[in-house]
N, C-alpha and C positions, 0 to 999 in steps of 0.2 A: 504494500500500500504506500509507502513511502514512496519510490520510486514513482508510481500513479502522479503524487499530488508537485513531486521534480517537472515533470513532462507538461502540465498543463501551467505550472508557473513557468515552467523555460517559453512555452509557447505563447504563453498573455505577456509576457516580457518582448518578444519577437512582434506580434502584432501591435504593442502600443506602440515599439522603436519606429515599427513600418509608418502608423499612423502620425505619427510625431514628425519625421521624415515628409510624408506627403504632404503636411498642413504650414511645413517650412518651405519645400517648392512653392505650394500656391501662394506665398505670401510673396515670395521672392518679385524685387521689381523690376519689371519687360525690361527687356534689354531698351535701349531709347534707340527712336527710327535715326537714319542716318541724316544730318544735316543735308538740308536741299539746297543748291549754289541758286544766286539770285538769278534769273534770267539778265541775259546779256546781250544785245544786239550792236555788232559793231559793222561799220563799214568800213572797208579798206581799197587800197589801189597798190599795185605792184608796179612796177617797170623795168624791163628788161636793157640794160643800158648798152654802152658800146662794147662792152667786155664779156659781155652775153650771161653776168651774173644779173640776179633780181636781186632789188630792192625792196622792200613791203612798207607799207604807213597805213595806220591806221585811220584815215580822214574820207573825207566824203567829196574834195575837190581834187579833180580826174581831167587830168591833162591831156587832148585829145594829140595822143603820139600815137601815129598809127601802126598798125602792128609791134607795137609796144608798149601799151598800157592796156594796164586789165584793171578791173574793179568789180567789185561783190559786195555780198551781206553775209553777215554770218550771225549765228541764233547759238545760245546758248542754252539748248533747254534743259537739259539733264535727264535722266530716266534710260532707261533697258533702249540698245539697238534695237530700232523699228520703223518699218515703210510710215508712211503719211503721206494724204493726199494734200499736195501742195498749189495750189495757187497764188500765180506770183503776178501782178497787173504795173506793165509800166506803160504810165504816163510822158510825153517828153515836151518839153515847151517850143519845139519848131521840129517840124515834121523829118525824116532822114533820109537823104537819098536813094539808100537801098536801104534791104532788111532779109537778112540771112535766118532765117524760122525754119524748125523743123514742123512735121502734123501735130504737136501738142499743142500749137501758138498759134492764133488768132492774130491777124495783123488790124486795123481798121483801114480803110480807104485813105485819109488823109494822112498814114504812117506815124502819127503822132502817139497811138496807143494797142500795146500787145498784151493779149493774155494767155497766158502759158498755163495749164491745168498738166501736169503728172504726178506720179508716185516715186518722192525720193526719200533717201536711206538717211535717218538719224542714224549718226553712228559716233561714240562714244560723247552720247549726248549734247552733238552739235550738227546741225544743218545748216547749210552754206552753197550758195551760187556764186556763178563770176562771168562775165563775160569781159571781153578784149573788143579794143574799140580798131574799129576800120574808116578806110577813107568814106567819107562822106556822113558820117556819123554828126550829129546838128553841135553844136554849142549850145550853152543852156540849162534848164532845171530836168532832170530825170529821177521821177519820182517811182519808186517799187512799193506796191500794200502788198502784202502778205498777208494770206492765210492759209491757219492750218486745220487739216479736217474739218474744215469748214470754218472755223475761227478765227476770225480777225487777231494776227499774232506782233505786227510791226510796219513799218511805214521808214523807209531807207529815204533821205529826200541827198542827191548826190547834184554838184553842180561841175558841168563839161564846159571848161574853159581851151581854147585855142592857145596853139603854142606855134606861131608863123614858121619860126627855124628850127620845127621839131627836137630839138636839143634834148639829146635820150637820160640827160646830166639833170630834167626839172626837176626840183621836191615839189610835191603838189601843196605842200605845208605850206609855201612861200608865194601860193596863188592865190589871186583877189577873188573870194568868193561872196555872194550875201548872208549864204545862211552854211559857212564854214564849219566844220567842227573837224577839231585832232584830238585823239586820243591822250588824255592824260595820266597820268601814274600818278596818283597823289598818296600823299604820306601817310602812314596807318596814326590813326587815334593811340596815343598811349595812356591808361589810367594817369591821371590828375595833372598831365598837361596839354595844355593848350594845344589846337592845330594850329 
């Protein structure tokens, strides 16, 4: 008998441990979800210079060198690699002599405005276009809305200024635009001083 009343106290010893154990998991707290990077949308322009290295700026004024300057958007969405149905609508402020479209792209009669409808690839959490500017491409405002899966995501406003002596040597940072912007680095906040 002795050994009897061993067995059921070893075993009510085992189920409180177990129960004791499981009521410590459930307390235990969630792991915390991963921080989410803010959405970012930048515009930039590249150029290929006489050395055949690129240059890259983050800015929105696009110096029409031709077959040498490229300029895009780029989105910082974050989230898991995945197709999305993209809509991308430019506007331009004087119509362009030609227009190189593949069948995703909608031209309008007057060439002043395309809209592009495909399926492009978020891929490590960033989506990005770019096109390169050719002869006859306008001078002027060239505005991109963006959306995505159907959702209004960004609005690119880029302005294409003339460079007469093509000079593959322009910063597009150092061209006169109205509604310019370059990317800035600014300095992180530090606790208890001032920016």
């Amino acid at each position: 008998m002795h050994i009897r009343l061993r067995w059921p106290a070893a075993a009510l010893a085992a189920v409180a441990l177990a129960a004791v154990s499981a009521a410590a998991l459930a307390q235990t707290t969630p792991s915390a979800k991963p921080t989410v990077k803010p959405v970012r949308n930048v515009p930039y322009v590249s150029i290929s210079g006489e050395d055949g290295k690129q240059r890259h700026y983050e800015t929105n004024a696009i110096p029409l060198l031709f077959n040498r300057a490229c300029f895009g958007w780029r989105m910082y969405l974050g989230g898991p690699n995945r197709v999305v149905s993209l809509t991308e609508v430019l506007t331009t402020s004087q119509p362009a002599e030609q227009v190189i479209a593949g069948p995703e792209t909608e031209v309008s009669a007057d060439k002043t405005r395309a809209t592009t409808r495909m399926l492009e690839t978020v891929q490590d959490g960033v989506l990005q276009r770019s096109w390169c500017i050719i002869p006859g491409d306008p001078p002027g405002t060239y505005t991109y809305d963006i959306s995505i899966d159907g959702e209004p995501r960004g609005e690119f406003v880029f302005c294409a200024i003339e460079v007469p002596d093509q000079n593959p040597n322009t910063d597009p940072r150092e061209l006169n635009c109205p509604n310019k912007f370059n990317a800035v680095q600014r300095e992180r906040l530090r606790a208890g001083k001032p920016a």
